[in-house]
N, C-alpha and C positions, 0 to 999 in steps of 0.2 A: 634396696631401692634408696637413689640419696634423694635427701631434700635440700631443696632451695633456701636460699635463708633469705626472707622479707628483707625486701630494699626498705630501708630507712629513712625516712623524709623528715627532714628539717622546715622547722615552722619560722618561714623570714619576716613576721610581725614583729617577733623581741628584738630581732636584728636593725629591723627599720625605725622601729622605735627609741633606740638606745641611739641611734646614729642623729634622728633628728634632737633629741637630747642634748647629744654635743656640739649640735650647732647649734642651735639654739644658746647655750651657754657661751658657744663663743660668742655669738651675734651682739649678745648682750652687755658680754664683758669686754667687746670692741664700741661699744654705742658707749658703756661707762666711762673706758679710758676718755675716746674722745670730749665726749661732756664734759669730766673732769681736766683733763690741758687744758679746755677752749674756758673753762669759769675761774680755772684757779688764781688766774691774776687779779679775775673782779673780785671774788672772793676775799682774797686777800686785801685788795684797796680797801676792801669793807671793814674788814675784822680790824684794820688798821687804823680807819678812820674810828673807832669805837674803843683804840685804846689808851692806856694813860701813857705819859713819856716815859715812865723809868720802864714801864711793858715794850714798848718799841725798839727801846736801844739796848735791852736786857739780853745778855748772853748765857745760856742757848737761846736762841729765840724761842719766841713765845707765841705758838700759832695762834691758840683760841685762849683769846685774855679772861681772867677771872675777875679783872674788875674795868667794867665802862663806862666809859666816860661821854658827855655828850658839846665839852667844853669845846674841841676844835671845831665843830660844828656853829659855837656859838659866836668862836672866834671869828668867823668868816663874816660873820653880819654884823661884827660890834667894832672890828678893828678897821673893816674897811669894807664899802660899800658893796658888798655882791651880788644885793638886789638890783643894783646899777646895773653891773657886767652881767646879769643873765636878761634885762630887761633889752641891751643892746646886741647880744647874741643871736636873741628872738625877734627884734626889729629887722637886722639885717639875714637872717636866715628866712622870714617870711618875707619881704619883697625883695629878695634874688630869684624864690621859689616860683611869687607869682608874675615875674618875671620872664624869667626860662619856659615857664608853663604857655604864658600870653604869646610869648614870642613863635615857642617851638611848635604850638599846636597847627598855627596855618600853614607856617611851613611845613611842615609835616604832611596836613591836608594838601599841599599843593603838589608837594613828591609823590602822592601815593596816588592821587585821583586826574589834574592836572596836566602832569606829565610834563613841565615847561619843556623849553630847548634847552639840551644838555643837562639832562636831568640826570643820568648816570652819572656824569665827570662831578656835578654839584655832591651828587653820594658818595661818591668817591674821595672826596675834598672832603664832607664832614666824620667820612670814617677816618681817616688820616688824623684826622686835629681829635678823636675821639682819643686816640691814640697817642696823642704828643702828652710830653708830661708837662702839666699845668709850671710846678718851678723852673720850668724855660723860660718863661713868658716874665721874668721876676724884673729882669734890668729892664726891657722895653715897658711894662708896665711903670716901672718908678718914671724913667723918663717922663711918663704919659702926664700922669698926675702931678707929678714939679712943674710940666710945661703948663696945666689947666688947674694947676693952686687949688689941688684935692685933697693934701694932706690934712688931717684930722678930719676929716669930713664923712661922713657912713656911705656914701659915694664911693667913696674908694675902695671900700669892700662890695657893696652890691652892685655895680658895674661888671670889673672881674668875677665874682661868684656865678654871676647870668649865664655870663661871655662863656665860661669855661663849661657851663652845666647846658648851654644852648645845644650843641652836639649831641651828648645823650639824649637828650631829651627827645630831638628831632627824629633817632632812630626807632626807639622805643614806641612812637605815636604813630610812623609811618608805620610799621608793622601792624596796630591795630586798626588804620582807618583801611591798611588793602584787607583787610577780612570782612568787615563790612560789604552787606551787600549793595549792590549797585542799586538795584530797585527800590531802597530809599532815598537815595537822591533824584532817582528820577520822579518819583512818587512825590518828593515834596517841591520839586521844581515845577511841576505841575500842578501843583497847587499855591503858586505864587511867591516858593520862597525861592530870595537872589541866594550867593554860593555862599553871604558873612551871615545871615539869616538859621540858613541850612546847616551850618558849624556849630552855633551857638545853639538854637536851640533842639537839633535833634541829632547831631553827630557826638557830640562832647558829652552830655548824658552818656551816649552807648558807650562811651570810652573812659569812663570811671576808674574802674580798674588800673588801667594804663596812667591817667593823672595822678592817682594816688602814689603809683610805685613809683615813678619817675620825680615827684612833689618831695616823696620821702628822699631818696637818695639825694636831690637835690639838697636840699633839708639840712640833712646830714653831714654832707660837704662844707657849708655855710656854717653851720656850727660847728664844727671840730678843726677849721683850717686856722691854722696859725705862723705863717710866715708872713705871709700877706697882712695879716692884721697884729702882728708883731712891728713891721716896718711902716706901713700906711698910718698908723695911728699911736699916737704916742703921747694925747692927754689923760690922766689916767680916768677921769670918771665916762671914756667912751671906751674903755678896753670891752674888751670880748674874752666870754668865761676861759678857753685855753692859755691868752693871754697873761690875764691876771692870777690864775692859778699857775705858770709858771714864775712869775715873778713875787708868789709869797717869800716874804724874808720873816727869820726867826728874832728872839729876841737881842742876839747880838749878830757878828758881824759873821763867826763862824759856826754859828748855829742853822742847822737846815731844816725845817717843821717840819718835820714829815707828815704828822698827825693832821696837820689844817691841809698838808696838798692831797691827803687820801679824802680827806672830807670834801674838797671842792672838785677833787674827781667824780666823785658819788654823785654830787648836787649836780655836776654839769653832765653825766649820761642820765640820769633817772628823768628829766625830760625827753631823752630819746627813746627811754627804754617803755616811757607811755604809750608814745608816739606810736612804736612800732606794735604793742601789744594792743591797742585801739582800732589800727587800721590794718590788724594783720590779715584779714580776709581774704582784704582789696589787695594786698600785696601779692599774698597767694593766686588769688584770680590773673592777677596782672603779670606774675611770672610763668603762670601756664599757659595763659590763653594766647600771649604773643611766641609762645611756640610751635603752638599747631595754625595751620595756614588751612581757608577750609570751613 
């Protein structure tokens, strides 16, 4: 009489487990790489701006210095006025923002609820210019401001910073007022409020979110743009922080600080990098919610 021999079964626990193992370590060690390409330049501006000159220009380099210094930092504020250049950064980055924002919201409102005549072709025409790259606009812009004797003036940057950030703005807001429902408009029209009433005080609350992301980006543009306020302005106590941290000179003619342009690097994001850790909620809110329609 033969016998059978017991089928053999494989337990696929250790299997499934060892697998999610490996992904998981990859997951990980692709979330590190990218982390680490995307900070190693700030990083490095950092560890830069912390070191001393013969550390900088010292060969092999010298990643992480063993002795810091905090002189290029002090440089910045004793040789030439940076509390100026970040004071006029922050002038003209906050009224282009509340600009853009004043400007884009009704327009917006008006795309979304409205509906004027030819209100497709008008969406059409602001995605197009959403799209155009701002440095086109370089020659007619100077023309503009020679003809209307805007140089030197903070005019000449928050005009264009608006102008340019008006687009975004407009799309970004009209996405959030069609999700709105109707029924608050009719609700407070019916309770006696006209349509600039109705915007102001019960549409624009609900649309927080939406002001902050679009305020931000704006923001952002207006501080880090430096062609435009390279050429528009050219006394030195109105420069703007990219501005004047490109134009640090060393102590002679062919010396390049590196150490004072890592430190006014630092000084000139570490307001954004507030900025964005402050209102990172709203931003979060404000990049999901205008995805879903609904």
């Amino acid at each position: 009489m033969t016998t059978i021999p017991e089928k053999l079964t494989t337990n696929p626990q250790p299997q499934a487990q060892a697998k999610n193992l490996v992904t998981n370590i990859l997951k990980w060690a692709a979330i590190a790489f990218v982390v680490v390409f995307c900070l190693a330049p700030v990083m490095w501006q950092v560890l830069t701006s912390f070191k001393v000159n013969q550390d900088i220009s010292k060969l092999p380099t010298i990643y992480f210095p063993s002795r810091i210094t905090l002189n290029h930092y002090l440089e910045l504020f004793v040789r030439r006025p940076f509390w100026r250049y970040i004071l006029n950064s922050a002038l003209v980055s906050f009224v282009s923002t509340a600009l853009a924002l004043a400007m884009g919201a009704p327009a917006a409102y008006a795309l979304a609820r409205l509906r004027p005549w030819g209100s497709k072709v008008i969406l059409a025409g602001i995605l197009i210019v959403t799209l155009f790259p701002g440095i086109l606009l370089f020659l007619g812009l100077l023309e503009i401001i020679q003809k209307l004797n805007l140089g030197n003036n903070y005019l000449a940057l928050i005009i264009p910073y608006a102008a340019i950030n008006l687009p975004l703005t407009i799309l970004v807001l009209r996405s959030f007022f069609e999700q709105l429902p109707k029924e608050l408009e009719d609700s407070a029209r019916m309770d006696g409020y006209n349509t600039l009433q109705m915007l102001i005080k019960i549409l624009l609350p609900m649309t927080v979110p939406a002001l902050v992301t679009t305020g931000i980006l704006t923001f952002i543009f207006a501080w880090n743009e430096f062609i435009f306020a390279l050429t528009f302005i050219t006394r030195d106590e109105m420069k703007t922080i990219p501005v004047a941290a490109a134009q640090l000179s060393g102590a002679s003619t062919f010396e390049i600080p590196y150490g004072p342009i890592a430190a006014a690097t630092v000084v000139g994001t570490f307001p954004l990098v507030l900025l964005v850790l402050f209102f990172q909620r709203k931003i979060v809110q404000g990049l999901t919610a205008g995805a879903v329609k609904g």
